[in-house]
C-alpha positions in Angstrom: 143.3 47.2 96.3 140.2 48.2 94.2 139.9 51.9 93.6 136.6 53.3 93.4 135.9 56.9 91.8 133.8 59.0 90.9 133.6 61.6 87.9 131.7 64.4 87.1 132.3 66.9 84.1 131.7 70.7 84.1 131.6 73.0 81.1 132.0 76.5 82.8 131.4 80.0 81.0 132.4 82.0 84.5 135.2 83.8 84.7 138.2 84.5 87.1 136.8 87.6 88.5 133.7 89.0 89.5 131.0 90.1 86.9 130.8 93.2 88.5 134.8 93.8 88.1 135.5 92.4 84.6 134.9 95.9 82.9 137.7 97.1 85.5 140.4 94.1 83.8 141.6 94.3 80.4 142.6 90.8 80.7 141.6 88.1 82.7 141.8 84.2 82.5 138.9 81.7 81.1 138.0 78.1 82.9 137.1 76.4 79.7 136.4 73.2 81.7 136.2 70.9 85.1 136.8 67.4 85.3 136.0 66.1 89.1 137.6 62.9 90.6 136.7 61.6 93.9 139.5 58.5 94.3 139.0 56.2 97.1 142.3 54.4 98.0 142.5 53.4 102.0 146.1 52.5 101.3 146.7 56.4 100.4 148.2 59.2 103.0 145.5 60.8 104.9 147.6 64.1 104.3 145.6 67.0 103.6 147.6 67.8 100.8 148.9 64.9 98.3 151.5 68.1 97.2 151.6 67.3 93.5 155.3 68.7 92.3 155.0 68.6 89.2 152.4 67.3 86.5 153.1 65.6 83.1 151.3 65.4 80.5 151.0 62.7 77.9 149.3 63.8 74.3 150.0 60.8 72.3 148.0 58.7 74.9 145.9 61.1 76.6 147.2 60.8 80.0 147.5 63.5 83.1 150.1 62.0 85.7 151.0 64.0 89.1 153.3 63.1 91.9 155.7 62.8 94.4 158.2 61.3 96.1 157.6 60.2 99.8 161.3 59.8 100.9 160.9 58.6 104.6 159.0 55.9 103.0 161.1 55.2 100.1 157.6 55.5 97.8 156.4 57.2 94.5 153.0 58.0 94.3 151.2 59.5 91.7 147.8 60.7 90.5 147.2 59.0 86.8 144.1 59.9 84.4 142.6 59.5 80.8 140.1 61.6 81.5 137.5 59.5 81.9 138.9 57.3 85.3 141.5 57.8 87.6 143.4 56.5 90.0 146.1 56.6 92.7 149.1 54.1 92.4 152.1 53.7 95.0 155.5 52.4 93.6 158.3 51.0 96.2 161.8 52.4 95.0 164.1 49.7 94.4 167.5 51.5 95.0 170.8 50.0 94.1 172.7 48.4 96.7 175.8 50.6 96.3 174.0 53.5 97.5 174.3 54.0 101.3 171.7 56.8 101.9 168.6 56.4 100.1 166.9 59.1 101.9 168.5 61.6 100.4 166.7 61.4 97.2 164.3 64.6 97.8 164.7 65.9 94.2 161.7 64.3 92.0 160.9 65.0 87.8 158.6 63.4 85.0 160.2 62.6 82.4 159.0 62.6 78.5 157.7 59.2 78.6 156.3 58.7 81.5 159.2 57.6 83.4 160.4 59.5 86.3 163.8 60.3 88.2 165.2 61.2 91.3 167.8 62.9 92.0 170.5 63.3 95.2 172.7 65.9 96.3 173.8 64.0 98.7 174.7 60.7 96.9 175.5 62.9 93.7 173.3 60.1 91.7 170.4 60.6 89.2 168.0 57.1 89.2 165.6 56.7 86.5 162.5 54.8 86.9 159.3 52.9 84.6 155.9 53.3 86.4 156.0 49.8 87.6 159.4 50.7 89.7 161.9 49.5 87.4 165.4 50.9 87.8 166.5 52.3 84.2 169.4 53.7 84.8 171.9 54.9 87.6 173.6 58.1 86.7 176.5 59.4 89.0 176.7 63.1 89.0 179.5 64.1 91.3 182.0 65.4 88.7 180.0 68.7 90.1 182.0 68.4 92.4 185.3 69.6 90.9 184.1 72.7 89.8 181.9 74.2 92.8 181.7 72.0 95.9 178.3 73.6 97.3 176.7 73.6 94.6 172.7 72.4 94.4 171.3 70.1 91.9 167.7 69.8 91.4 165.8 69.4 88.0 163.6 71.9 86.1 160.0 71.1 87.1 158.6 72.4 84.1 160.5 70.8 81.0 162.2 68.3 79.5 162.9 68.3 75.7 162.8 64.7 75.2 163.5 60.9 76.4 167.2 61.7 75.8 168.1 65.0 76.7 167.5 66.3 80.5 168.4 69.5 81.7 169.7 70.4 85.5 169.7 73.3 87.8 172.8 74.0 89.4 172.8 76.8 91.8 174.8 78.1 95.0 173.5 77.6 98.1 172.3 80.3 100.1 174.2 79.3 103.4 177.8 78.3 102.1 178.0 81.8 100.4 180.4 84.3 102.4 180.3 88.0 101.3 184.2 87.5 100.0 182.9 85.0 97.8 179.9 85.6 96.5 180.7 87.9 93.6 183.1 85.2 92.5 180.5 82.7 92.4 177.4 84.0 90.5 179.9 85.0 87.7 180.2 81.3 87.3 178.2 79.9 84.9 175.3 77.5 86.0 173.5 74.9 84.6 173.6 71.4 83.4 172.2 69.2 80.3 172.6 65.6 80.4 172.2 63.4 77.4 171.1 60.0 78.2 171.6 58.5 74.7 173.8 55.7 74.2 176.5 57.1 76.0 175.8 59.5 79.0 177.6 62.9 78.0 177.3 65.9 80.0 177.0 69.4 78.7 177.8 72.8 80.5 175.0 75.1 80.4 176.6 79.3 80.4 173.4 80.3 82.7 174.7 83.4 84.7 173.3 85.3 87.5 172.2 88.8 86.8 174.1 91.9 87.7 172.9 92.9 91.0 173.6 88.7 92.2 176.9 89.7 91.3 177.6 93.2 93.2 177.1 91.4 96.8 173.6 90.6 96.7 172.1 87.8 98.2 168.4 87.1 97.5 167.7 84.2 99.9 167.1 81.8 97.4 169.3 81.1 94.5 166.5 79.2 92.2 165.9 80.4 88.9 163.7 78.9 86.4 163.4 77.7 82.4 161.6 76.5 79.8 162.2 75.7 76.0 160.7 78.0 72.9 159.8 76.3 69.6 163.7 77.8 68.4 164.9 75.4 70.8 166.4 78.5 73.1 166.6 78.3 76.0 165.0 81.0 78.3 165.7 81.8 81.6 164.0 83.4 84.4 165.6 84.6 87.5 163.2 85.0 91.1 164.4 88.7 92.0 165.0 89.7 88.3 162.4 91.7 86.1 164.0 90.4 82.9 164.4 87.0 80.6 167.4 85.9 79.6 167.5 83.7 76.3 170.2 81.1 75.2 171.3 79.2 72.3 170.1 76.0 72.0 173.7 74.7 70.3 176.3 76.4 72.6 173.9 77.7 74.9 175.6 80.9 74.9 174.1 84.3 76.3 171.5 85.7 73.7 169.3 88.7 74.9 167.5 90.0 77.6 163.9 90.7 77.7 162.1 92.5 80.1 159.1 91.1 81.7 158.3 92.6 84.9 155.0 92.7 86.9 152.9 96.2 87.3 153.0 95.4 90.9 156.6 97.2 90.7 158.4 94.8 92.5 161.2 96.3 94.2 163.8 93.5 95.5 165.4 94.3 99.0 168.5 91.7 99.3 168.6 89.9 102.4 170.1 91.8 105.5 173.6 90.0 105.3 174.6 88.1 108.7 171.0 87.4 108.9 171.5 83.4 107.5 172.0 81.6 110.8 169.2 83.7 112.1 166.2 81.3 111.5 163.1 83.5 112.1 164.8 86.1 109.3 165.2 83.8 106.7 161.7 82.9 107.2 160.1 86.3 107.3 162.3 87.4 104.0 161.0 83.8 102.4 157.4 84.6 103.7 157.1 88.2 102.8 160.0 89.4 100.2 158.6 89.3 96.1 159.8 86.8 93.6 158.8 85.4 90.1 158.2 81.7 90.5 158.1 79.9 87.4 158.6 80.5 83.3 156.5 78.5 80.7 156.3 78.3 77.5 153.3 77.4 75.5 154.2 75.8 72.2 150.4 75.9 71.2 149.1 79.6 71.7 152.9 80.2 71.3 153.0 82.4 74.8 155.2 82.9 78.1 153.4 82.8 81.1 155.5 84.5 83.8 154.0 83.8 87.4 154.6 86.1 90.0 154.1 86.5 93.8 153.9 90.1 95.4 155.0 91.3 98.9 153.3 90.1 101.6 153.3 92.3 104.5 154.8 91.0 108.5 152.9 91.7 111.7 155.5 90.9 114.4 152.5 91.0 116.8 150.2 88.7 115.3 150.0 85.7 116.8 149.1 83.5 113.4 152.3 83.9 111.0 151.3 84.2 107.0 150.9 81.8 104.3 152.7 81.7 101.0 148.7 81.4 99.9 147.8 84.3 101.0 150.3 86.3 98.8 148.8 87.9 95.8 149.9 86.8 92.4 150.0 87.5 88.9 150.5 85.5 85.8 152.9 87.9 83.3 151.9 87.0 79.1 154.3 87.5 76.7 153.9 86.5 73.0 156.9 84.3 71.3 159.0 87.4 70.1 158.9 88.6 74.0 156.5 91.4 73.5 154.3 91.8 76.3 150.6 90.9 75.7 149.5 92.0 79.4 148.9 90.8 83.2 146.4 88.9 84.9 146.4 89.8 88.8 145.0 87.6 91.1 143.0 87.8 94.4 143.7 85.4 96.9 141.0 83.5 96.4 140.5 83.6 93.0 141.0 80.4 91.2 144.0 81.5 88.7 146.5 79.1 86.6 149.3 77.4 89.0 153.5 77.7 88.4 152.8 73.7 87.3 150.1 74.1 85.0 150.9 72.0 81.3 149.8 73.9 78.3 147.5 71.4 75.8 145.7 72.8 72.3 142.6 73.5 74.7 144.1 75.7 77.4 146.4 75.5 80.4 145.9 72.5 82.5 145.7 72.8 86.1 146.0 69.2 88.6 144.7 70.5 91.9 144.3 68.1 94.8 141.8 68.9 97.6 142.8 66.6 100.4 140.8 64.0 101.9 137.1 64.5 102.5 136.2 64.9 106.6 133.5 62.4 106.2 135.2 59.9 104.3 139.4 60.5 104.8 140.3 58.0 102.7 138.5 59.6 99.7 140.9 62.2 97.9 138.9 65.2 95.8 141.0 65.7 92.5 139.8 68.6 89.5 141.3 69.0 86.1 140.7 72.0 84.9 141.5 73.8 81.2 142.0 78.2 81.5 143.4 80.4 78.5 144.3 83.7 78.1 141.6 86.3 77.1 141.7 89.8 76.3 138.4 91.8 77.2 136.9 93.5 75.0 134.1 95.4 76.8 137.5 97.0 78.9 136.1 100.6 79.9 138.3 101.3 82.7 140.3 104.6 82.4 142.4 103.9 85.8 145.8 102.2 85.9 146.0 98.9 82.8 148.4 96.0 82.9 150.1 96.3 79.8 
């Protein structure tokens, strides 16, 4: 079908906070620029939200993609742009006939190329596909297996070093854990790199939980996130953890620890334990309880963004239950020797960089996706828009700083 859009370009000077509050903010993020896509596409969801997952970014050609995998209808469809036109594409997911279940692939990643793969827990497979649907490869995971039965797979969101090496979360999941065993398992090492050069080889990673994981903790959820430095470490970052913890790139063993907390003073509360069958407590502590979402690094500004989401408070009585949204966030900047450059904390509805932004020379890159227009539902509202990091230098404020 024909797509028709529409684009319009902003240069903006405003800032992420009020004029009459920047003296008040030592830092504070810049929107550099806006690019505005109104996509028409009647064969598209009429979703509000298109939920874009993640966001790849391709410099060589100067392409945006963002996605997702629809897996009651066994489709891939993604958000592509130069810049100057975009458009939304469906795929249909050939899956190989040995594969019984199909719907379990809820795991989706962009890989370095442009390609893309999904990944099963269930079938304990990892498919890779071209843009035009193509099954690459078919890679059967379930030696995991052997070592930790319950274990989770699911891929970084935010990097992949290259075409031939991907890396893997691996995590324990938060209902199989019993108290007598969870000390034993987060002092196993987690983790997973996957070398899809000529011959598939599979690599241990020696991720480990932090200390208070280990004395009988549970934190709801077990996800923890990384991203590569320009030494090739990697560095992790745990949700209920004020630190970073940094590993070789050749044996991937245990380097340092960095801290890189939020002036929010998070304080942690592990989750009451016999609570996990109890569905309305899992979702308060999911709902309300602090975390740090996502690590990135930026190999152009050479920076780590750290985003965080504060406490939200409960109201037992109140008859509409909160949003994630409407948490208050923070984006934590550290400079490539870990030292901490400052924090930039968020109102909720101040536009602010997102966990899957993609760092180019001009700034972070942001792929929001507005939902359909009320008018016209079949019309989809798409910006692109490019923040960096400043550090304001008319600061007169003598109260509390984010340093």
């Amino acid at each position: 079908m024909k797509k028709v859009f529409f684009i319009a370009l902003v240069f903006s000077s405003y800032f992420c906070i009020a004029d009459n509050d920047r003296e008040k903010t030592k830092y504070f993020f810049e929107q550099i620029k806006e690019l505005e896509f109104q996509v028409l596409d009647t064969n598209f969801s009429n979703d509000y939200s298109f939920t874009l997952w993640n966001s790849y970014y391709d410099s060589l050609n100067q392409k945006v993609y963002a996605g997702n995998y629809f897996q009651n209808q066994e489709i891939f469809r993604y958000f592509e742009c130069d810049f100057k036109t975009a458009e939304l594409k469906s795929i249909k997911i050939p899956y190989p006939d040995s594969l019984k279940r199909p719907d379990s692939f809820i795991q989706f990643k962009w890989l370095s190329s442009g390609n893309f793969c999904l990944i099963s827990n269930r079938n304990n497979h990892l498919l890779i596909y071209s843009l035009d649907g193509k099954l690459i490869n078919d890679i059967s995971i379930d030696f995991l297996e052997k070592e930790n039965k319950d274990c989770i797979i699911s891929p970084f969101e935010n990097y992949l070093v290259n075409e031939t090496k991907l890396y893997l979360q691996t995590s324990p999941s938060f209902y199989s854990i019993g108290d007598s065993e969870r000390k034993k398992i987060f002092n196993l090492n987690y983790g997973l790199c996957i070398n899809l050069s000529d011959k598939i080889k599979y690599t241990p990673l020696k991720i480990k939980y932090p200390t208070k994981y280990q004395n009988n903790n549970s934190y709801y959820n077990n996800n923890y996130s990384i991203t590569i430095n320009n030494l090739k470490q990697i560095v992790c970052s745990f949700r209920c953890s004020d630190s970073l913890y940094v590993y070789n790139d050749k044996n991937y063993e245990f380097k340092a620890a960095f801290y890189a907390g939020s002036d929010l003073n998070p304080h942690f509360k592990p989750f009451i334990k016999g609570n996990e069958a109890k569905r309305s407590e899992v979702e308060k502590y999911a709902l309300t309880e602090p975390y740090y979402e996502k690590i990135l690094f930026d190999p152009y500004k050479k920076m780590y963004y750290r985003f965080y989401y504060d406490r939200l408070k409960f109201d037992k009585e109140a008859i509409k239950k909160p949003l994630i949204s409407e948490k208050k966030q923070s984006v934590i900047i550290l400079d490539e020797n870990f030292n901490r450059l400052g924090e930039v904390i968020f109102g909720n509805k101040e536009m602010h960089p997102c966990s899957i932004s993609i760092p180019t020379k001009e700034g972070l890159l942001n792929v929001c996706d507005w939902g359909p227009s009320g008018t016209h539902p079949s019309r989809r509202k798409f910006t692109l828009n490019w923040m960096r990091f400043k550090e304001n230098n008319n600061f007169s404020f003598n109260g509390h700083l984010s340093k």
